[in-house]
C-alpha positions as CSV (number, residue, x, y, z in Angstrom):
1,X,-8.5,-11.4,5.0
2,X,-6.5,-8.6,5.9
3,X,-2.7,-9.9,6.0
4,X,1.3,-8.3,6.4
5,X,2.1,-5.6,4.1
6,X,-2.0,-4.4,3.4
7,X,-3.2,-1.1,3.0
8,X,-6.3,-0.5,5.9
9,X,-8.3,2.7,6.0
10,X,-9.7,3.2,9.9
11,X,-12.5,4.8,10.7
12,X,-13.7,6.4,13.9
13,X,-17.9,6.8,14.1
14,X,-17.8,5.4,10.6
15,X,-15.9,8.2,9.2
16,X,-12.3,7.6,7.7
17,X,-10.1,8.6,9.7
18,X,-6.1,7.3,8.4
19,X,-4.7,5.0,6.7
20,X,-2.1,2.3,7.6
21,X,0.0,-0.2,6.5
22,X,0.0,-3.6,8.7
23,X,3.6,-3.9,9.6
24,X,2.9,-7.4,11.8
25,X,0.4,-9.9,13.0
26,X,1.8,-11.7,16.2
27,X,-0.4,-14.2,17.7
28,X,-1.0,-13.0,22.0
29,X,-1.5,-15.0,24.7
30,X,-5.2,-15.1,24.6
31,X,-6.2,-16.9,21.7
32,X,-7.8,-15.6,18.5
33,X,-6.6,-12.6,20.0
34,X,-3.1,-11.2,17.9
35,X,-0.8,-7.6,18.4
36,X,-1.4,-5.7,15.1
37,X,1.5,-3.6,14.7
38,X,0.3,-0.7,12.1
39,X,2.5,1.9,10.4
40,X,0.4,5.0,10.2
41,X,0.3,6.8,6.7
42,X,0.4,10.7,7.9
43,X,2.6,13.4,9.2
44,X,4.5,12.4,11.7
45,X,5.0,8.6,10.1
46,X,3.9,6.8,13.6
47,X,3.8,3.0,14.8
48,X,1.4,2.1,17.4
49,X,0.5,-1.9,18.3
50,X,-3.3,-2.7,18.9
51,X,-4.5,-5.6,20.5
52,X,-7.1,-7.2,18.1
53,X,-9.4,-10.3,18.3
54,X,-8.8,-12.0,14.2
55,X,-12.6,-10.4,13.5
56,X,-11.4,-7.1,14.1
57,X,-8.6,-7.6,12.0
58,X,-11.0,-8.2,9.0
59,X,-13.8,-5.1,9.2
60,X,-15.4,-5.9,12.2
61,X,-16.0,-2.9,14.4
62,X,-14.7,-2.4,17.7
63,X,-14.4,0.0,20.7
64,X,-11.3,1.7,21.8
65,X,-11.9,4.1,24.6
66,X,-15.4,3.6,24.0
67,X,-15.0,5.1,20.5
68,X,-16.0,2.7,18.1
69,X,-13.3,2.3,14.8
70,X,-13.1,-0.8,11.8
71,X,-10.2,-1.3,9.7
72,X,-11.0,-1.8,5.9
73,X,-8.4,-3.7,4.0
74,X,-7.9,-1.7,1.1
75,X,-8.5,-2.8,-2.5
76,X,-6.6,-0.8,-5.6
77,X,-9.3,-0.2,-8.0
78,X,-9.0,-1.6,-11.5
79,X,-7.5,1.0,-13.9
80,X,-10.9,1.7,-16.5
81,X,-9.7,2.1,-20.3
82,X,-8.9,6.3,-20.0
83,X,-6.5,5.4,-17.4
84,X,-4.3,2.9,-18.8
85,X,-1.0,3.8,-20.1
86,X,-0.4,5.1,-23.2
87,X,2.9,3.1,-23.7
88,X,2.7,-0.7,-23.7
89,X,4.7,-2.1,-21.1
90,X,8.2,-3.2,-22.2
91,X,9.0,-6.4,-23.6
92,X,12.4,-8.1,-24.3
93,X,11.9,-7.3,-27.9
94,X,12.1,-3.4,-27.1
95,X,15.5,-3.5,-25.4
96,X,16.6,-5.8,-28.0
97,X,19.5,-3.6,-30.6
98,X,17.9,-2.5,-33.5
99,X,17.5,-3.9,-36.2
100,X,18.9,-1.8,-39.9
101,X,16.8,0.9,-41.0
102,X,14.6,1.4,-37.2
103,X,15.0,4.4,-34.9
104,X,17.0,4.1,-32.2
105,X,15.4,6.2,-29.1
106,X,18.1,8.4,-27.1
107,X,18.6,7.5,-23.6
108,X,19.3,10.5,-21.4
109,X,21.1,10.0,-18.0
110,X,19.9,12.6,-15.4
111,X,22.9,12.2,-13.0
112,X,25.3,13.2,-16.4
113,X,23.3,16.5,-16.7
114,X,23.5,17.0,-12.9
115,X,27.9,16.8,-13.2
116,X,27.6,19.9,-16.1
117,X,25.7,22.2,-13.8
């Protein structure tokens, strides 16, 4: 079920068209009908509101000035083993003081090397 805060890709004639973030889901006054309000991912950033039955909202297509478009929640893909980070992500251990004899890793702050320029 496609909720606040997804990622949807829309297509027009089954081709992908943009994607967008759902910004709301407000129920209107015809029920199982509900204002989508969708934050389009492009250049010019733009917000438009569509008026969607709940079936639309999840994949179902539908016709908008006779043209017909879907939304398609979007799903990040699992990372495969080639992908996956290098470094383990931190633990409390690693910011933990060392301990005698480890290396210590230098921390270098970008906003001190901004003040010598």
């Amino acid at each position: 079920m496609t909720d606040i805060n997804d990622i949807v890709l829309i297509y027009l004639d089954e081709k992908p068209l943009s994607f967008a973030r759902v910004e709301a889901i407000e129920p209107d006054i015809k029920r199982d009908w509900y204002h989508v309000k969708l934050l389009l991912l492009q250049v010019p950033l733009q917000v438009v509101t569509w008026i969607l039955r709940d079936v639309y909202i999840n994949g179902e297509t539908f016709t908008m000035d006779g043209k017909p478009l879907r939304l398609e929640r979007v799903v990040s893909p699992e990372p495969t083993a080639s992908e996956k980070p290098a470094i383990p992500p931190s633990t409390d251990a690693d910011n933990a003081p060392p301990q005698n004899g480890s290396p210590r890793s230098n921390v270098i702050a970008l906003h001190d090397l901004k003040k010598k320029s």
